[in-house]
N, C-alpha and C positions, 0 to 999 in steps of 0.2 A: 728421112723423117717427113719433108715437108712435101712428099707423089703419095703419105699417106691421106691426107689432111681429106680431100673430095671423097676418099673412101667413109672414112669416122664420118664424116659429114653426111653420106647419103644413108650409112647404116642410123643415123640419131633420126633424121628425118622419116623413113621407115619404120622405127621405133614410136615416132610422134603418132604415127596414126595409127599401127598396130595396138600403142597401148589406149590413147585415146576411146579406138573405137570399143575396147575390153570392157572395158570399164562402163560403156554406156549400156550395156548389157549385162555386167558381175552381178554376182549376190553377194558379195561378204562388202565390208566398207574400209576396214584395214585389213589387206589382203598381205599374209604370208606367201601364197602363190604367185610369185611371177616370173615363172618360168625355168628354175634351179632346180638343183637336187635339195634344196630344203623343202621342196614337195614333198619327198617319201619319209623324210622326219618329220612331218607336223610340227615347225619350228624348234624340237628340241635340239638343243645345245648350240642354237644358232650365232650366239654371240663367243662360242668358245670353240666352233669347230677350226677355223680358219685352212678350208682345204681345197678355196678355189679363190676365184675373185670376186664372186657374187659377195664376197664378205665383207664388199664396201657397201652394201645394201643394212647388213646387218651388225659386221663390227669392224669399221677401218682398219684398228689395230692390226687382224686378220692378215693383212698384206704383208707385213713383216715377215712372215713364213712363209710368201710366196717365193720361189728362185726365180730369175730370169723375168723371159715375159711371158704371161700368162694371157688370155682371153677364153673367154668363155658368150657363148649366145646361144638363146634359148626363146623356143616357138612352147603356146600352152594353149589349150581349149578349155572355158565353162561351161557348164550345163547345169542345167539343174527344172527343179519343179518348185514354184511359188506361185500355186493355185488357191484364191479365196474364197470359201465360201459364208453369204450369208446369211444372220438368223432374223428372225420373223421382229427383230427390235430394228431393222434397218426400214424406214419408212422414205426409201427411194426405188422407180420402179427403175429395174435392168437388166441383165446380162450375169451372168456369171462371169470373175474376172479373166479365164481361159490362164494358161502358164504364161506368167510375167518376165521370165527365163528364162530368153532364147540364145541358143550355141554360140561361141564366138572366137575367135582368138584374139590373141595376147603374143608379145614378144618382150625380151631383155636382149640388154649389152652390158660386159664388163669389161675390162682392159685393168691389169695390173703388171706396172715396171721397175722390178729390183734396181737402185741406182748403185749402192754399195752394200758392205754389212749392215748397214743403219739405217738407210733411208728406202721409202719406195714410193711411188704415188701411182695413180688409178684415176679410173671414170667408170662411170657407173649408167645408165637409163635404163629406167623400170618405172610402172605402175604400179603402186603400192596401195593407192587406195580410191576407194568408190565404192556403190552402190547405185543401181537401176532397177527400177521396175517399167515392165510395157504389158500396160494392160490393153484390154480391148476395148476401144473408145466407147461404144454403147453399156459398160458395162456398170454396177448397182453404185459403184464407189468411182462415180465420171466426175462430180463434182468435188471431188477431195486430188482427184490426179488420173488422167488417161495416160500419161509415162512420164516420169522423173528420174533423171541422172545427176550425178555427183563423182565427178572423175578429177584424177591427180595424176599428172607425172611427172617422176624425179629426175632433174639432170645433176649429178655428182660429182664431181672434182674431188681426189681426196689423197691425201698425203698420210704416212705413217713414221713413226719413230722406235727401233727396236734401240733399247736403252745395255741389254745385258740377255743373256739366255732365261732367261724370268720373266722381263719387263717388257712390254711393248704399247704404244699409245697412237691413237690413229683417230684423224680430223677429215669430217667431211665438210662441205658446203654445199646445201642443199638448195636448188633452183625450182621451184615445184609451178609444173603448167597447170591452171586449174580449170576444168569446164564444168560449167552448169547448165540444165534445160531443163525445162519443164513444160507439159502443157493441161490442161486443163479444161473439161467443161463447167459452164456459165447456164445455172436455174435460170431462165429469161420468163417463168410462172409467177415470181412474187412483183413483178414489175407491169405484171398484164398484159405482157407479150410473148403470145402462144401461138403465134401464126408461122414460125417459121421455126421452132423446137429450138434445141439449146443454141449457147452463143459460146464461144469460146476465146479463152487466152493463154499466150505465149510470153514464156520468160526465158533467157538468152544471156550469156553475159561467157569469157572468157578474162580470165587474170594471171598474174605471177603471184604467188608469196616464197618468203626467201626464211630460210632455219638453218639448221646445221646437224651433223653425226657427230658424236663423241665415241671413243671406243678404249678402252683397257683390257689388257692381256695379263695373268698373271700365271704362270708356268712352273711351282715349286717343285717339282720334280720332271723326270721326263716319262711321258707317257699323259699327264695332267696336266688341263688350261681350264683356268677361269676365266670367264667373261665379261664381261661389266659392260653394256652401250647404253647411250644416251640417244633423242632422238626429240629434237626441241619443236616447239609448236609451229605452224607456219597458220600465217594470217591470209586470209580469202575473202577477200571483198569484193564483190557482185555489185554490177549495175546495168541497169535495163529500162528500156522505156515499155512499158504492157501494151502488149501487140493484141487489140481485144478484138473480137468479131462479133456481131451480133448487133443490130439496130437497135436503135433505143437512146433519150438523152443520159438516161443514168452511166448506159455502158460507156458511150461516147467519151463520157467526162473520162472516164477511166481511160480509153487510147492513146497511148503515147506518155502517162503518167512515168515519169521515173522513181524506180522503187531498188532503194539499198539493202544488199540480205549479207550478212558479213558472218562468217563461222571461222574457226580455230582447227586446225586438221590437229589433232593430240597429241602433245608430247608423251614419249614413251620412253620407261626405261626397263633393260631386261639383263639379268643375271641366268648364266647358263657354265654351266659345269660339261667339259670331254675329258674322260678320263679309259684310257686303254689298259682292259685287264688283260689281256696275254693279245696273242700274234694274232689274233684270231677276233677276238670279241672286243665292242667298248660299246659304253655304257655313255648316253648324253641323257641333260635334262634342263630345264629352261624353267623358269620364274618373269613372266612382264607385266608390268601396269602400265596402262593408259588412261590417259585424260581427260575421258572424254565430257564431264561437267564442265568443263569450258567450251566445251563444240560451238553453241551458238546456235544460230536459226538455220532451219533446212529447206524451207520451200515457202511459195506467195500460193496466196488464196483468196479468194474474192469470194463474198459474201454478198448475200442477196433480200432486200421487203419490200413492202409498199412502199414503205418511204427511199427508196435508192440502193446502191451498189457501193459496198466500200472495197479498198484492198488492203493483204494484212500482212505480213511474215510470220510463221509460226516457229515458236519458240521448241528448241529441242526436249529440253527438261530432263539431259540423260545424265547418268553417271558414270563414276569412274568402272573400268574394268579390269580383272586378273585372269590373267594365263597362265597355266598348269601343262610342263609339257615332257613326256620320258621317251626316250629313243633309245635303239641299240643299234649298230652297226657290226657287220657278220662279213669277214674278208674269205670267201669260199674257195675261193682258186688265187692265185694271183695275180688275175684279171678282172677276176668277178667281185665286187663289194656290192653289199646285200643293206640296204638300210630299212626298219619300221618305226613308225612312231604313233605314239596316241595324244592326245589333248584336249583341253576343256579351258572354254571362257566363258566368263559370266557374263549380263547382258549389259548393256548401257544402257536400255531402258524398260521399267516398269509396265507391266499389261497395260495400266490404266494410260499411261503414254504413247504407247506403239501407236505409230500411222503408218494409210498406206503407202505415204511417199515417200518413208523410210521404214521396212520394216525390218529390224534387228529383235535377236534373241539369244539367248546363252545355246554354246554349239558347244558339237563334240567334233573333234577330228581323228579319221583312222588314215594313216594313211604308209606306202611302201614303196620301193622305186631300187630300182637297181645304177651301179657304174659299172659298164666295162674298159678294161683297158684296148683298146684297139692296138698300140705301140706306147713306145714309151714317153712321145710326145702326147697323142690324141685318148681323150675320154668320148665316150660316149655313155648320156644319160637316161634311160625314161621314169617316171615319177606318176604315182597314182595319188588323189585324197578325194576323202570322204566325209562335207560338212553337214551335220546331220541339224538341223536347228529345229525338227521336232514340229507343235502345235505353236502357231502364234495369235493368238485372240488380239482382236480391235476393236475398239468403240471409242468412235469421233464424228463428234458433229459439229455445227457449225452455231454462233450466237444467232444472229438475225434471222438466218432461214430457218433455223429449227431443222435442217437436213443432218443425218445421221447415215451412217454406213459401221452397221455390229458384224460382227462372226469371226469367223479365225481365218488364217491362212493353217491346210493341215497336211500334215507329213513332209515341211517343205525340207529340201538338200538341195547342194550345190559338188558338183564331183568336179574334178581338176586331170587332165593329163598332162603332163609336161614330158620336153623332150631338147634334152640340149647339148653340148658338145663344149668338149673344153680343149683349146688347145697350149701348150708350152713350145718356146723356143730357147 
């Protein structure tokens, strides 16, 4: 056990910067994609499938049905198009903001270890959540954000308890690495300083916050599991000195200010039903809420007049959201399992809300993915989705300067590959 130890250690480390960098680039913000076969389900029945070890991501409990030892790793790519355009109410000259989402990968680590009939424990590292955009610096919406990221990753520890053929109960503790960046151009027009065009600042900060997985199993027949996780709030608190550029006494004052931005990554809780109708077909489906009226603030911004420069945190102002999620899983050959899924969630924020340093909307997911068995220790994954988030309108501006940046972002999506491999010993 202990000629493992450098190994886990370079895989987590690996992990630290594959999901890190994902995320600085993702479009979803709590991201079901990281790198599993719950890609080709669209989260349905994710708290009730327990059929790998990714299930300490999503229901501890899950590991009680695992034999022996399990692992599982998993490489993912995003893509997508979040192009904005402006309408004739945005009274800033620039650029069009060119696709804000560019390609990237993503990896996960699972590990789960049967110790007897009763007990197992696991580890877990995934990216679960963020959002980024990277606009193009010159462009109409430069003074509200030229790129902002919001990244998270999980480290897991996680234990289970199979109580009876029915019952099963399973605890994580959750370690979450949090990074934030942001940057920003600086109107240096209301200040009478036009001799050298914009001025810019930088925010920066990395943290820990610390939560926990809950997870329940309930099994009344065989063929049938219900799901129950829990998925508690972890706390993110930011701090930074503003890294500001641009002459001037107003901006000056501002370099080096320390400014505290503190948000709440959301507690979640989701019910999910696997229920197998013959040899062949079963049926999942998934129910989750999140938190997201407690988020808290997402980004600093600097405001610009005659009279000086201030800096500000803006307030999220989102709400809660629900997930709707149906699945079927198709065992074709003995080798071959065939999974699809669809889904829908609402948004966490209202049009009149939306900014571009975060821009969420209510999505759809299509999505499908296949397992083969290679033998009867090794799986092999791949995993397709489809997050389709539609038309997002914006309109924000700013008090002092009176700068504004209107229009939508339109037809944006986000598509997902994944590809991963499970092995049993």
């Amino acid at each position: 056990m202990q000629s493992n130890i450098p190994v886990l250690s370079a895989i987590t480390l690996a992990l630290l910067t594959l999901s890190g960098t994902q995320q600085a680039s993702a479009g979803g913000i709590m991201l079901y994609e990281i790198g599993t076969d719950n890609v080709g389900l669209a989260n349905a029945g994710a708290a009730a499938r327990a059929q790998g070890p990714s299930t300490i991501a999503s229901n501890p409990a899950g590991m009680s049905y695992l034999q022996g030892t399990q692992i599982t790793g998993g490489l993912q790519v995003l893509y997508g198009d979040l192009s904005f355009n402006r309408d004739s109410a945005t009274n800033v000259s620039g650029t069009g903001s060119g696709n804000a989402l560019d390609p990237i990968p993503g990896g996960s680590f699972f590990i789960s270890q049967q110790l007897d009939d009763h007990w197992s424990i696991g580890f877990g590292a995934y990216g679960d959540f963020g959002l980024a955009a990277n606009y193009d610096n010159d462009w109409a919406g430069r003074y509200f954000a030229q790129n902002a990221s919001i990244a998270g990753l999980s480290l897991v520890p996680s234990v289970a308890y199979r109580f009876d053929e029915q019952w099963s109960l399973g605890v994580g503790f959750k370690a979450m690495y949090g990074m934030l960046q942001s940057q920003t151009a600086i109107d240096r027009s209301p200040l009478g300083l036009l001799d050298r065009g914009d001025g810019q600042f930088k925010y920066q900060d990395n943290t820990w916050g610390y939560g926990a997985n809950l997870g329940l199993i309930y099994a009344p027949q065989a063929g049938t599991r219900i799901g129950l996780a829990y998925t508690s709030k972890v706390d993110l608190d930011f701090e930074d000195r503003l890294n500001v550029k641009g002459n001037g006494p107003a901006l000056e004052r501002l370099n080096g200010l320390s400014t505290d931005l503190s948000m709440q990554v959301p507690q979640t809780v989701t019910l999910s039903l696997f229920q197998q109708l013959d040899p062949r077909w079963a049926l999942l489906a998934s129910v989750n809420w999140q938190d997201w009226s407690e988020f808290g603030e997402i980004a600093v911004q600097v405001d610009t007049s005659a009279a000086g420069a201030r800096s500000s945190t803006i307030d999220a102002h989102y709400q809660d959201t629900w997930q709707l999620a149906l699945g079927a899983q198709y065992q074709a050959t003995p080798q071959l399992l065939w999974n699809v899924g669809l889904a829908y969630d609402s948004s966490a924020v209202s049009d009149n809300h939306r900014t571009v340093s975060v821009p969420m909307a209510e999505s759809w997911r299509i999505a499908t993915g296949a397992t083969y068995a290679v033998n009867d220790s090794t799986d092999v994954n791949l995993s397709w989705a489809l997050v389709w988030l539609g038309d997002m309108p914006v309109d924000q501006s700013k008090s002092l300067s009176g700068e504004r940046i209107s229009g939508q972002f339109d037809n944006a999506w986000i598509q997902a590959v994944t590809g991963n491999m499970t092995w049993r010993f």
